[in-house]
C-alpha positions, 0 to 999 in steps of 0.5 A: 694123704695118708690118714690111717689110725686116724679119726677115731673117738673112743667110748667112755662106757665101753672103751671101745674105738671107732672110726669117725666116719662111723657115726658113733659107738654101738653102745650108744655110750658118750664120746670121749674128749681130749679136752675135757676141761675146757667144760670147766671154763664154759665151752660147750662141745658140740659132738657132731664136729668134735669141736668146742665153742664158747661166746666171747662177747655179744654187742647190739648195734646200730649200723652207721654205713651198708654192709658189704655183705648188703644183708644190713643197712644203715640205721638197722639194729644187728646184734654181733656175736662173737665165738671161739671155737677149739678143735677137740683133736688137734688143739686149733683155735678160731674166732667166727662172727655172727650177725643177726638182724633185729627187726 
């Protein structure tokens, strides 16, 4: 695959262009984001990934059966949260499911 002239953040202070793989501008200046208004909406960006996320919905349970995973039993409470993650170049969405256990 072919990637050149691709993966590259821009500083917002300096204007000047690096490679992802570089870690992040000399100047130590902000990244730049193609996404910027999604922050108007409550998402938050996370610079390592590039990528945005927001919680949707966050539920306490109380698990009726065992999870497959075997890590919650029946009777334990859990609390559920759900998150939509955006990548910040391409646009792509996602939702990802947390569960943690409450003791």
């Amino acid at each position: 695959m072919n990637d050149w002239n691709q993966y590259y953040n821009t500083c917002s202070t300096c204007r000047q262009q690096w490679h992802a793989s570089e870690g992040s501008c000399e100047c130590g200046g902000p990244v730049e984001c193609q996404r910027e208004r999604l922050r108007l909406h409550g998402y938050e960006l996370d610079l390592d990934t590039m990528q945005w996320e927001q919680t949707i919905s966050r539920k306490t349970r109380v698990c009726r059966k065992d999870h497959t995973s075997g890590r919650i039993k029946r009777g334990d409470t859990y609390v559920e949260t759900v998150l939509r993650s955006i990548d910040d170049e391409t646009g792509e969405s996602w939702h990802s499911k947390r569960l943690r256990l409450v003791r």
